[in-house]
Structure formats: structure tokens, C-alpha cells
C-alpha positions in Angstrom: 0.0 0.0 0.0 2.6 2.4 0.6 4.3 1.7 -2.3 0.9 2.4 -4.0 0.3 5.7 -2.5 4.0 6.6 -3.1 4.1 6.1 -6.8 5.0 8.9 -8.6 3.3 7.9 -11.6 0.1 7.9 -9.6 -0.6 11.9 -8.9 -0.5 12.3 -12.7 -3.7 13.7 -13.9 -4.4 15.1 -10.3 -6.9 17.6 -10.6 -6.3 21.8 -9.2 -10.3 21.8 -9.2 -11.9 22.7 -5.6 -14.3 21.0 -3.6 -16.8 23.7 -4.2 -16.5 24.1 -8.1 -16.7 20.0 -8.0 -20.6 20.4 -6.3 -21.2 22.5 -9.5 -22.0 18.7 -11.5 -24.6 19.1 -9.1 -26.7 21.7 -11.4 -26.2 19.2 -14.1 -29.7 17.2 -14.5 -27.6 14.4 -16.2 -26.2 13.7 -12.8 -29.4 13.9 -11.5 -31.0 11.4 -14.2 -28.2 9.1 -13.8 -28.1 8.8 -9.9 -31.8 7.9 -10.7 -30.8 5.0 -13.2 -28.4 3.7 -10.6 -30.5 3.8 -7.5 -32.6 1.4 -9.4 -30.1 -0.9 -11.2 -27.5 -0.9 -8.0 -30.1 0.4 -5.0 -32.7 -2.0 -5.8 -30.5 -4.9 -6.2 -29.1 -4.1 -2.8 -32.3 -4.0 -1.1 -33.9 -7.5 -3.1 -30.7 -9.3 -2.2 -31.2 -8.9 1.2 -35.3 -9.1 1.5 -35.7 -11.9 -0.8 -34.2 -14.9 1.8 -36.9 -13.4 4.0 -39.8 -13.2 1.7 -39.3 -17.1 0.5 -39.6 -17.5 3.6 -42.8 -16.1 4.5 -44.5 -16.2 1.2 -43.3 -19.8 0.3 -42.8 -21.2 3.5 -39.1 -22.2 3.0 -36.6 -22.9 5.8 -33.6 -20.6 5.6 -31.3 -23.1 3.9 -33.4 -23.3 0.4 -35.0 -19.4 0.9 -30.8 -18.2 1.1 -30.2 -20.4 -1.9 -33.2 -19.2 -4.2 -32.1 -15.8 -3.1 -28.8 -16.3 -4.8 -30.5 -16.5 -8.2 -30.4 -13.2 -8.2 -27.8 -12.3 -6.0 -25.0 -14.1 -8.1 -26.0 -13.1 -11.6 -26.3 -9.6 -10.3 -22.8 -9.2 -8.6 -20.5 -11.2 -11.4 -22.0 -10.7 -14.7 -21.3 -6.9 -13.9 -18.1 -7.1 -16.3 -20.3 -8.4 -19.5 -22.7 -5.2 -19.0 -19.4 -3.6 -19.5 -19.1 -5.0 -22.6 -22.1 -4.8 -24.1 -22.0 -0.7 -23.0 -18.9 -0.5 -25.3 -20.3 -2.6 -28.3 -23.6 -1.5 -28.2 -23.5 2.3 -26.5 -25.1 2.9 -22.8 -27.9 4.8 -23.6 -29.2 1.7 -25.8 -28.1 -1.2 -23.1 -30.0 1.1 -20.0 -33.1 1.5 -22.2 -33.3 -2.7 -22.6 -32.0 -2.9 -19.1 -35.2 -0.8 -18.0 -37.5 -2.7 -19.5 -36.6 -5.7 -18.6 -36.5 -4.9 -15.2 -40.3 -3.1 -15.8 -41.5 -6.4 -17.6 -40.1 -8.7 -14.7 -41.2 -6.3 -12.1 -44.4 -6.2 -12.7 -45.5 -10.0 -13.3 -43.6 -9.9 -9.5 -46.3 -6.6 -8.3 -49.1 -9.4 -8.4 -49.9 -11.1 -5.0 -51.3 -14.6 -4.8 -55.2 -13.9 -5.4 -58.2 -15.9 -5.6 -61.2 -14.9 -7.6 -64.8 -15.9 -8.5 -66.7 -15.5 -11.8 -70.5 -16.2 -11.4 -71.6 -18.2 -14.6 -74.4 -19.5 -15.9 -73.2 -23.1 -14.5 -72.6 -22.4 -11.2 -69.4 -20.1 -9.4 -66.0 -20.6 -10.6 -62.7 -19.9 -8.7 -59.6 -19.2 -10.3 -55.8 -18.7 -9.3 -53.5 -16.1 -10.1 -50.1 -16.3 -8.4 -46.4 -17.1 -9.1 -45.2 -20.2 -8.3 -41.5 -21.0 -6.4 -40.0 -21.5 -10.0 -41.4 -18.8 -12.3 -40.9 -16.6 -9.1 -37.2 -17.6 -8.9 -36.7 -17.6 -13.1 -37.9 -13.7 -13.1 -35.9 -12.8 -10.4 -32.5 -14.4 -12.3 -33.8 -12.8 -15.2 -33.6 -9.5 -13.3 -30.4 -10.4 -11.6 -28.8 -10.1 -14.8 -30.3 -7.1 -16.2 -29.4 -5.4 -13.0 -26.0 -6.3 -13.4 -25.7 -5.2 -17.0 -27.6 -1.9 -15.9 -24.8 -1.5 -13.0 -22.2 -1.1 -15.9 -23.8 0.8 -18.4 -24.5 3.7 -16.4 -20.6 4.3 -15.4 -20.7 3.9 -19.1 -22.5 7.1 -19.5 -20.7 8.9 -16.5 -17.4 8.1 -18.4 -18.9 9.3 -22.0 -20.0 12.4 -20.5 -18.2 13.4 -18.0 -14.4 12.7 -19.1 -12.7 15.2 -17.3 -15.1 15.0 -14.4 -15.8 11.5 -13.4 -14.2 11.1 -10.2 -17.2 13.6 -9.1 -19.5 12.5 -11.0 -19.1 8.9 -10.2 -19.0 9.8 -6.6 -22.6 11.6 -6.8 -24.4 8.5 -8.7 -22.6 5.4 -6.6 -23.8 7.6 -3.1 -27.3 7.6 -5.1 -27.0 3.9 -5.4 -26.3 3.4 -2.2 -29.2 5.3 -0.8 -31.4 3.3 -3.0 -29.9 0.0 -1.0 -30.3 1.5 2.1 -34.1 3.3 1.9 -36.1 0.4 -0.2 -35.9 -2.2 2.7 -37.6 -0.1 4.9 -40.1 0.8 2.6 -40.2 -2.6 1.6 -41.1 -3.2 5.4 -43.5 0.1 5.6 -45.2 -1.0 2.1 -46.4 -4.6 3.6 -50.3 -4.7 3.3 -52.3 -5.7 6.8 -53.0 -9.1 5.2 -49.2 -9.5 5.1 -49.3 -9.6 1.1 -45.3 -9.0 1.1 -45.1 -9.0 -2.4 -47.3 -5.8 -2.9 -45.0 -4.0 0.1 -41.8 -5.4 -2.0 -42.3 -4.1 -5.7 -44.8 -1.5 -5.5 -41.8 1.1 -4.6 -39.3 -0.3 -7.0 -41.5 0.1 -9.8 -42.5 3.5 -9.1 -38.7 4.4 -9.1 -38.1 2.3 -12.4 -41.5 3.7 -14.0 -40.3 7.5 -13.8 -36.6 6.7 -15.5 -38.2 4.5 -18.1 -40.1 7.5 -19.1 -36.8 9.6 -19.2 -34.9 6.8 -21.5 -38.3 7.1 -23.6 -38.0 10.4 -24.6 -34.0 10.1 -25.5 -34.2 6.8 -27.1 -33.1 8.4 -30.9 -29.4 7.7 -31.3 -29.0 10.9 -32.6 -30.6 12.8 -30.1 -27.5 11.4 -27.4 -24.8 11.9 -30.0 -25.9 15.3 -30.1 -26.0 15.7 -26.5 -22.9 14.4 -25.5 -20.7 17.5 -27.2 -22.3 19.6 -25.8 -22.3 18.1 -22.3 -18.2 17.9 -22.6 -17.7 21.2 -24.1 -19.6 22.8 -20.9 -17.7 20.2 -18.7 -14.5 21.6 -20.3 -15.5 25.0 -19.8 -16.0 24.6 -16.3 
């Protein structure tokens, strides 16, 4: 470590820029937009990873043992396929990876919003009953599903950060990983808060995380031309630069 923090070669690039003119990215709604994208893809992954042992357990009736395991099917795919998001961001841009990542995570999110429900239709032969609910296998095959976009997300919105913000991403990246990290932190006790009096946990455990992933799938929407971001990102620099 000391030889590390002794290397000459590391203080090259060190930036003159104070601490005050660095809050200036701040002002920037980009950073605001991608500290969004990030509290979902990085904050909400958090916060399923450690509520979802417990909800197998009390929506499925698990023991701990097989609840932890299921849980890893998205736990694993969401912390080591971070490096293939990575690539895909390079190959295939950011902006065009988050805007699948999103919806992926909006399609799988909300087949996961609907608790188990009975219902009755009154026919002509008599009441019938029907069943709508997720089993233990579809419920686990959504959430590895999501796993993985999650972990693509994770990487394709440093992606942006280093597109946009070359000479500022040290900031930058600073503002959008504390975002993430209040996502992680707030959405288990709303997860908690959100639990219905009929213990429903399901309803408690997706309502807010597609509320937060509804209002950036919007913004991605509106900016999904190619163009449109090539455009943008110029200018972002060149006001970057001037700063």
C-alpha cells in the first residue's frame, strides 16, 4: 500500500479543481438522471438481495437453507455478470443497453407486483374460482432474469458517467454510486412500511421499485433516438471543459 500511494506515476492527472467548483456537476440534471438510473439498477438490487431470503420464507414457507439459496438466483448473476454489461455498454452504446436494461427490469417487475389472489366468476353453471399467483420456479426464473439485467444496468451507467463526463468523473461517479447506495439502504424499509395488513409482502416489495423504475423508463423514452444522445454528448463535454 505504501508503495501504491507513493508512486509517482500515480498523482498524474491530479486535478487543481476545488471542492466547491466539483458540487457545480450538481446543477447538471444528467447527474441527477443518472443517480436515478443507478438507485434502481445498483439500489434496488441491494435491497432485493437482502429481502428476498426473507420473503421465500414467508411467502413460500421455505426454511432458511433453500430461501438463502433461491435468493442467490439473483444475487449471483447480479454481482458477477457486472463485467459483461461492461461489454455490451462499449459494443452497443449505454444509452441503448439502460433503455433494454429498464425494460426488462419493468416487464419482470411487474409480473412480481401481483400477490397470490383468488377470484370468482358467477356463470351460468354455477361459481367458478380461479388462481393467479407465481409459483417458487417462475418466481425464482424472473428474479434471475432481473439479476442479470441489473447487473448489466450497473455497468452501463458508469458507461455514461465516463462518456459524458471525461474530465469530471471522479465527481461525478461519486454523486451517482452515493445515489445507489441510498437506494440500498431506503427500499428495505419501505419494503417493510409497504407490507399490506393481510401480510401480502409482495405488494410491500415491488410497489416502490416500480414506481422508481417507472419514472426513468419515461426519461430513457424520450431520449431513445441515437442521434438525439450523440448530439447531447458534445455539448455536455464542451460545458464540462468550460467549467
Amino acid at each position: 500500500m505504501g508503495i501504491t500511494l507513493t508512486e509517482r506515476d500515480h498523482s498524474t492527472g491530479a486535478s487543481q479543481v476545488t471542492v466547491l467548483e466539483q458540487l457545480k456537476a450538481l446543477k447538471d440534471p444528467a447527474v441527477w438522471r443518472y443517480s436515478q438510473y443507478y438507485s434502481i439498477v445498483f439500489g434496488g438490487y441491494v435491497a432485493l438481495a437482502l429481502w428476498m431470503t426473507k420473503y421465500y420464507i414467508s411467502e413460500y414457507g421455505f426454511d432458511i437453507q433453500v430461501a438463502a439459496l433461491l435468493a442467490a438466483g439473483f444475487s449471483i448473476p447480479g454481482g458477477l455478470l457486472r463485467a459483461i454489461g461492461g461489454w455490451f455498454s462499449d459494443k452497443y452504446g449505454a444509452h441503448s443497453v439502460t433503455w433494454w436494461v429498464l425494460w426488462v427490469g419493468l416487464v419482470c417487475l411487474f409480473f412480481l407486483s401481483y400477490p397470490q389472489s383468488d377470484f370468482t366468476i358467477h356463470t351460468v353453471s354455477g361459481p367458478k374460482t380461479f388462481h393467479i399467483g407465481l409459483n417458487p420456479t417462475v418466481f425464482t426464473i424472473i428474479m434471475f432474469t432481473m439479476g442479470i439485467s441489473f447487473a448489466i444496468g450497473k455497468a452501463s451507467v458508469f458507461k455514461y458517467i465516463a462518456d459524458d463526463y471525461p474530465h469530471n468523473i471522479g465527481v461525478v461517479s461519486g454523486i451517482v454510486g452515493l445515489a445507489g447506495g441510498m437506494g440500498g439502504l431506503s427500499l428495505p424499509i419501505l419494503f417493510g412500511a409497504l407490507v399490506d395488513p393481510d401480510r401480502s409482502a409482495l405488494v410491500g416489495v415491488h410497489a416502490d421499485v416500480r414506481y422508481r423504475l417507472g419514472v426513468p423508463d419515461v426519461d430513457v423514452l424520450r431520449r431513445s433516438a441515437p442521434t438525439e444522445r450523440r448530439q447531447e454528448r458534445p455539448a455536455r463535454r464542451a460545458r464540462t471543459d468550460g467549467a
